[in-house]
C-alpha positions as CSV (number, residue, x, y, z in Angstrom):
1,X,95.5,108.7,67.4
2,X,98.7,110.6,66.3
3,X,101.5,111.7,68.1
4,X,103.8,114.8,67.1
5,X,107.0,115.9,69.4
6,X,107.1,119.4,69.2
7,X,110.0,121.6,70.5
8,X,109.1,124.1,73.4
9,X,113.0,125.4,73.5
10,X,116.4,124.1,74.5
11,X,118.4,125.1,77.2
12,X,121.9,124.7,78.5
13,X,122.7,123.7,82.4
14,X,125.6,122.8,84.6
15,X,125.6,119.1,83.4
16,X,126.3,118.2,87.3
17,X,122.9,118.8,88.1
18,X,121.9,115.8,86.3
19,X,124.8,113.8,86.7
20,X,125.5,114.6,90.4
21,X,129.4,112.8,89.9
22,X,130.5,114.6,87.3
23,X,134.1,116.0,87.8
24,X,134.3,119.1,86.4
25,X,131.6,120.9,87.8
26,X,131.7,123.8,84.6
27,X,130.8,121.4,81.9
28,X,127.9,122.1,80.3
29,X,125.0,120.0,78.6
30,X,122.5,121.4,76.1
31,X,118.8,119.7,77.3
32,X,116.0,120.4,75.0
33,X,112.9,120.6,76.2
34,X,109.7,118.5,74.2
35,X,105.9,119.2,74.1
36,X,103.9,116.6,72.4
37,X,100.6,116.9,70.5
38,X,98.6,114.3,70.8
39,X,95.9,113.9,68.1
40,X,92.8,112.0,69.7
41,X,89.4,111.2,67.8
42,X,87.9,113.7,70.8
43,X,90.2,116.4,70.5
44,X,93.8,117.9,70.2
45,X,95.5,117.2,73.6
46,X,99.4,119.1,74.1
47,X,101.2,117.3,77.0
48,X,103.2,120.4,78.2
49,X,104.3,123.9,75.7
50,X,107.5,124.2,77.0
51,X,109.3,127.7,77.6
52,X,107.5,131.1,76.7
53,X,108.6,132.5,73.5
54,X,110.1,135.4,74.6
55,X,112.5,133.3,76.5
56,X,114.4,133.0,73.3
57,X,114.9,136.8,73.3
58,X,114.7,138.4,76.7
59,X,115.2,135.7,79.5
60,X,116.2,137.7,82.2
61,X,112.3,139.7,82.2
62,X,110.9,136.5,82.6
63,X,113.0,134.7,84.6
64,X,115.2,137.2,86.8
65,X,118.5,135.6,87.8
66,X,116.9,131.9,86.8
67,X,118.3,132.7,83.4
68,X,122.1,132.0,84.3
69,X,121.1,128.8,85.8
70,X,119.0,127.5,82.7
71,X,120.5,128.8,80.0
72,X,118.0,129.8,76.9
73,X,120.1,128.5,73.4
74,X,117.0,128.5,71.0
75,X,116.1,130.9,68.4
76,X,113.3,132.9,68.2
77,X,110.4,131.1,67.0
78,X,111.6,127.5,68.6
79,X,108.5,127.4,70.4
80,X,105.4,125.1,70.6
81,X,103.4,128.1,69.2
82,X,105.5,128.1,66.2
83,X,105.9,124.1,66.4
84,X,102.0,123.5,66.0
85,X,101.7,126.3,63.3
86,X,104.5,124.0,60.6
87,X,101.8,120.5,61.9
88,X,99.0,123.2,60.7
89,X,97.4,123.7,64.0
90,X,97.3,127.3,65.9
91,X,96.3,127.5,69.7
92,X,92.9,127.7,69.3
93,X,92.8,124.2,68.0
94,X,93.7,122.8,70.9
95,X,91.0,120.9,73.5
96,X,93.4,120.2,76.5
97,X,96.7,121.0,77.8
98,X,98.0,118.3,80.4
99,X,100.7,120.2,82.4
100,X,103.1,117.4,83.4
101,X,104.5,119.9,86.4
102,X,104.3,123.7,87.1
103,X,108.3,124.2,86.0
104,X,108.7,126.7,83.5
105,X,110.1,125.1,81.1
106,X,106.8,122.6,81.0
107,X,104.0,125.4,81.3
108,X,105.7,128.4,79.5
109,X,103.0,129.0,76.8
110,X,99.8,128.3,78.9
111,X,98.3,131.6,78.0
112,X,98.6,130.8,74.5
113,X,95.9,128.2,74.8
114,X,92.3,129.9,75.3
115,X,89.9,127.1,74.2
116,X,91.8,124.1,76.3
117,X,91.3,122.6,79.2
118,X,93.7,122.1,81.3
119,X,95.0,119.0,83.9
120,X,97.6,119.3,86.9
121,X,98.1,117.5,89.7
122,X,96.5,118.9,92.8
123,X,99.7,118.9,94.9
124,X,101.6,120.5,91.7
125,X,99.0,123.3,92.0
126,X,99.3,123.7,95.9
127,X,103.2,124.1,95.4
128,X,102.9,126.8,92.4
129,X,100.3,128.6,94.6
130,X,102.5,129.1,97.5
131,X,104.0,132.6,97.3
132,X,107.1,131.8,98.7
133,X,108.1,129.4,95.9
134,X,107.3,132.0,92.8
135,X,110.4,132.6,90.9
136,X,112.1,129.6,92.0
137,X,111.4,127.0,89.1
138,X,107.6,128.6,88.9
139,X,106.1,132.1,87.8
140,X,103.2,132.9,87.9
141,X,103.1,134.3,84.6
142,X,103.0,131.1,83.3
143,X,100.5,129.1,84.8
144,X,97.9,132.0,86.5
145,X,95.7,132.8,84.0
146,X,91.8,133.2,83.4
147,X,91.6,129.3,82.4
148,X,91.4,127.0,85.4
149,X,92.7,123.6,86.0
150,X,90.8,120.5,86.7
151,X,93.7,118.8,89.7
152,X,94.3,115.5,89.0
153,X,94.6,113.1,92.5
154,X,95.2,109.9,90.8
155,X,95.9,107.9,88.0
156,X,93.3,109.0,84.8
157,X,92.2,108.0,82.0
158,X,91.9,111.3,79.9
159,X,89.1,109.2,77.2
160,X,88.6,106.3,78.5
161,X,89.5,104.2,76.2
162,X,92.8,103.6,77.4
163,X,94.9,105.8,75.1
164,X,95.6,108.4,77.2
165,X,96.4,107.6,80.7
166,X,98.3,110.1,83.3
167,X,100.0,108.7,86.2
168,X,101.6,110.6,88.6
169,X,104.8,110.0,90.1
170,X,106.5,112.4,92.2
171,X,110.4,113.0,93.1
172,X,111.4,115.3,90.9
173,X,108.1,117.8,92.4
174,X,105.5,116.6,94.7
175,X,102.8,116.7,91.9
176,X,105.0,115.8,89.0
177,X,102.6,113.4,86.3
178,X,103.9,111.2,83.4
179,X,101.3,110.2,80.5
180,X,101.2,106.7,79.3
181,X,100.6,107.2,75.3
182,X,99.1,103.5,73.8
183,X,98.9,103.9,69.8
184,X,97.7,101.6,67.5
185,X,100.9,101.3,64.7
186,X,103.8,102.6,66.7
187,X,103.0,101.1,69.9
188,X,103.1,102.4,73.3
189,X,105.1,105.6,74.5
190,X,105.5,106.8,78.2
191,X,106.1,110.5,78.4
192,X,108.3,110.7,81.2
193,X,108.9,114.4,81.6
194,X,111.2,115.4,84.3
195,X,110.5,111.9,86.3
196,X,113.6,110.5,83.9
197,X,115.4,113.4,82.9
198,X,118.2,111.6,81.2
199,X,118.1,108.0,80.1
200,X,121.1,107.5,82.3
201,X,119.0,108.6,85.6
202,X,116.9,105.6,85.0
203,X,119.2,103.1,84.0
204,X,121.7,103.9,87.1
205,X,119.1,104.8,89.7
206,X,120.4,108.8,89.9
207,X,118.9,111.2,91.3
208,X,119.4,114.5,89.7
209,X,120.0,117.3,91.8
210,X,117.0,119.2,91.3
211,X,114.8,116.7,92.7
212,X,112.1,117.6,95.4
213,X,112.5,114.4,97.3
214,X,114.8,112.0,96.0
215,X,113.1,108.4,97.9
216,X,110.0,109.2,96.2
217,X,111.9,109.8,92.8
218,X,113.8,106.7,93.1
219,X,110.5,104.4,94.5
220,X,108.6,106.4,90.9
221,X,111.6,104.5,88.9
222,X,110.4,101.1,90.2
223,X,107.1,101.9,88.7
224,X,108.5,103.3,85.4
225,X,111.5,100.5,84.7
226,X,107.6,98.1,85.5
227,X,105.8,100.5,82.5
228,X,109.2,99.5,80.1
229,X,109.2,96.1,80.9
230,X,105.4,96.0,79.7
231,X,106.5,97.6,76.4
232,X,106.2,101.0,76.2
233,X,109.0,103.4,75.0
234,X,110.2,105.7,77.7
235,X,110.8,108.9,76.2
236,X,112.5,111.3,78.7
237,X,112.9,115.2,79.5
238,X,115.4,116.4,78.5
239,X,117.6,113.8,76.8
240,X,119.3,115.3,73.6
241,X,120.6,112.0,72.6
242,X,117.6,110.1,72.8
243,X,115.4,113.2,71.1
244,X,118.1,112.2,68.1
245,X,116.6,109.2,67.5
246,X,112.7,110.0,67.6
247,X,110.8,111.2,65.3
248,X,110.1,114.8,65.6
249,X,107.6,117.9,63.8
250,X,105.6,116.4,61.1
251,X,107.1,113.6,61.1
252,X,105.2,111.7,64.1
253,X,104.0,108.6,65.3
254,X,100.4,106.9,64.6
């Protein structure tokens, strides 16, 4: 099995929201935001497609007011769509989408994906279904389309064969779920998503302030700091630093 880390946008925020003691509440961070093809003897699996394209372009008809909250800093074509086309895949190539959690910038490009499957967690799809929460984090534009999902309730192995394994751990949403990559050169990864934002969350127990319940976040980092001390790379959200260091487009993992 392969891995590629795709880009699905980047964004800039109020740095504050993930560092809660930061001073000067104006400073800004640039987050990107990752999707990751995952390239399985039974099919093409993409854990999350990141923002929508035309996010790059027009934010504010797809987002409202969201926009001066989340920032979009990408160009045009700095999109998962795009992203698979330069690994030569298009949409239609891919078997399964595994939606780590209903935000936008994690399910932007569902509609894209016409022959997948697709896997959220049943309280992720409760919350985005509640009318009352549309347009604050999710849209139904994104996720509400002709495909339906198959909820996941509890740990899974997607093949198994142990390669694929999703294990949700909420905090940052009630249905958030992180994917626990085992491959057979590079190792094992743990694609955190929004569970770890920033490196720094985990490593001094932070809770960011765009958490849903901030015990449950911080009783999901027990279980995550147990899934590094077995060996697997954590790879975060929306850590720019860390993104520096992996290996990203063609250049993937095995």
């Amino acid at each position: 099995m392969k891995m590629n880390i795709l880009s699905g946008g980047e964004l800039q925020m109020k740095k504050h929201i993930y560092v809660p003691d930061t001073e000067d509440r104006l400073e800004t961070i640039e987050i990107p935001v990752s999707c990751y093809l995952l390239r399985h003897p039974q099919g093409n699996v993409l854990f999350d497609t990141g923002c929508h394209p035309s996010i790059a372009t027009d934010p504010a008809a797809r987002w409202g007011g969201l926009e001066r909250a989340m920032v979009p800093k990408h160009s045009p074509g700095q999109d998962v769509i795009s992203e698979l086309g330069k690994v030569g895949l298009q949409p239609e190539d891919i078997d399964l989408v595994i939606n780590s959690h209903l935000h936008t910038d994690h399910c932007g490009c569902n509609e894209f994906f016409i022959n997948a499957s697709f896997f959220a967690h049943q309280k992720e799809l409760e919350t985005a279904r509640a009318s009352e929460i549309d347009g604050n984090g999710y849209f139904r534009a994104d996720w509400d389309h002709a495909t339906s999902f198959e909820a996941i309730t509890a740990q899974k192995d997607v093949f198994n064969d142990g390669r694929i394994i999703l294990i949700p751990l909420p905090g940052h949403t009630a249905g958030m779920m992180c994917a626990l990559v085992n491959l057979d050169r590079d190792g094992a990864f743990f694609l955190a998503s929004d569970a770890v934002s920033l490196k720094i969350n985990l490593d001094e127990e932070m809770v960011p302030k765009n958490t849903w319940q901030g015990d449950l976040l911080l009783k999901s980092y027990d279980e995550i700091r147990k899934i590094e001390r077995a060996g697997a790379q954590i790879i975060c959200g929306h850590d720019a630093e860390q993104l520096a260091h992996l290996k990203r487009g063609l250049d993937g993992y095995a």
